[in-house]
C-alpha positions as CSV (number, residue, x, y, z in Angstrom):
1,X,-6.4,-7.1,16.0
2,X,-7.0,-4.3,13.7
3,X,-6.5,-4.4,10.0
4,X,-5.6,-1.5,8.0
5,X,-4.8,-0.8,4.6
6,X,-4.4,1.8,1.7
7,X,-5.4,1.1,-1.6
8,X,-5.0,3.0,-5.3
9,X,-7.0,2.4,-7.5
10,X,-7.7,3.1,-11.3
11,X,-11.0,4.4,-11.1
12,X,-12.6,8.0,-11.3
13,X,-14.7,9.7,-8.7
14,X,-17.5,9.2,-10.7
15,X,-16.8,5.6,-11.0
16,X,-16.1,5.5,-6.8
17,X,-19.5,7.3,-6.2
18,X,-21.1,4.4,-8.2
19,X,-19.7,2.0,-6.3
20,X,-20.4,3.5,-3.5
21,X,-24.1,4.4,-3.9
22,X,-24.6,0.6,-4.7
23,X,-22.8,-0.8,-1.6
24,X,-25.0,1.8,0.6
25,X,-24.6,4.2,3.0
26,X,-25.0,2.2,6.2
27,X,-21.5,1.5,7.6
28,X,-20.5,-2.2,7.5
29,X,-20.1,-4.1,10.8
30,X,-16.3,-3.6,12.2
31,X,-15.0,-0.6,9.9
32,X,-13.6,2.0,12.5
33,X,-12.7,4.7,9.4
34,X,-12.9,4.7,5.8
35,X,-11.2,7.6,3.5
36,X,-11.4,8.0,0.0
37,X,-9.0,10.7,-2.0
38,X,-9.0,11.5,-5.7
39,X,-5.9,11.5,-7.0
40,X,-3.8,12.0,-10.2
41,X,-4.2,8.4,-11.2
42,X,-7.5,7.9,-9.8
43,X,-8.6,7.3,-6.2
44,X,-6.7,6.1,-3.1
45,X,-8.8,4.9,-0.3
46,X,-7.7,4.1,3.3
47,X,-9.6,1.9,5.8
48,X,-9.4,0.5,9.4
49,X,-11.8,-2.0,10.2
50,X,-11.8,-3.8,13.8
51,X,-10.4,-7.3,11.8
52,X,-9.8,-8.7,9.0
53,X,-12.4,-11.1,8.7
54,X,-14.7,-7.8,9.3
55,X,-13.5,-6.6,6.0
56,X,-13.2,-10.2,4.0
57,X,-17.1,-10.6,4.8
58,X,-18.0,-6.5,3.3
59,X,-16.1,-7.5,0.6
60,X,-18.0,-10.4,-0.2
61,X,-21.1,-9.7,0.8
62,X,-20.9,-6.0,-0.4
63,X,-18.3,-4.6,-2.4
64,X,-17.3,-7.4,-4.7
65,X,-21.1,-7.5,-6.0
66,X,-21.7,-3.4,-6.6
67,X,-18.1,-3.6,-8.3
68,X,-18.3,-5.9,-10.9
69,X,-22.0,-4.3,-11.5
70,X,-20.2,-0.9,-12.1
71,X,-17.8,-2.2,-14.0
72,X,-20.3,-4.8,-16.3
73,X,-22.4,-1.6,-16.9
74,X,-18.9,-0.2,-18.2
75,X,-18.1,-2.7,-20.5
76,X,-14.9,-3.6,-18.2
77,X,-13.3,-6.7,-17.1
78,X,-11.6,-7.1,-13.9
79,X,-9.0,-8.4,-16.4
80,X,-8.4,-5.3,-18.5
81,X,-7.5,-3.7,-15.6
82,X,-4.6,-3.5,-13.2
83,X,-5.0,-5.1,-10.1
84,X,-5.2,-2.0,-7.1
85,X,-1.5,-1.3,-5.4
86,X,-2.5,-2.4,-1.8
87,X,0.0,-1.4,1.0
88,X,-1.2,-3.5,4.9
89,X,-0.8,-0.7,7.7
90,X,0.0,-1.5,11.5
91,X,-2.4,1.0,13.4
92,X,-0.7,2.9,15.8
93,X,-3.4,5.1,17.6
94,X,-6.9,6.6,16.0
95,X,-9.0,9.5,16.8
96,X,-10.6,12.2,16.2
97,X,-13.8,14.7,16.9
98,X,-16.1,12.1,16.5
99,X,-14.1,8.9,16.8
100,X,-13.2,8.0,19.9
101,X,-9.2,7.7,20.9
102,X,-8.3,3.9,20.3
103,X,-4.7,2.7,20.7
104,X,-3.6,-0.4,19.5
């Protein structure tokens, strides 16, 4: 079963490019798509990964680590900040030029 989410966050793209240079470059085993958006308030990113547990283990492994680093190096706590608005979405259908069509 897929698992899909948006996310908003309070961070800049300076701060997401961080983060994202320290996770690496090399996609994560089971992430179909991941999009990241600046926006007025910061950065909204969207992701479909192939399960759950697919994105559970990145986050643990991966992007829990490279974020707290960012935000040590910061002088921010995970505390002083609030927590991401995450909204679940129920994939429908994805493709695209270089993704092949998947319906779920």
């Amino acid at each position: 079963m897929p698992y899909a989410f948006s996310q908003d966050m309070p961070a800049s793209k300076d701060m997401y490019t961080q983060i994202s240079d320290r996770v690496g470059h090399e996609a994560p085993k089971g992430l179909i798509v991941h999009l990241a958006f600046e926006t007025a308030t910061g950065m909204r990113i969207v992701d479909v990964w192939e399960r759950e547990e697919d994105f559970d283990r990145f986050q643990a492994e991966r992007l829990r680590p490279a974020v707290d680093k960012i935000m040590q190096d910061a002088g921010v706590s995970r505390e002083s900040l609030a927590p991401p608005q995450e909204q679940e979405l129920k994939p429908v259908e994805i493709f695209g030029e270089k993704i092949p069509k998947r319906k779920f």
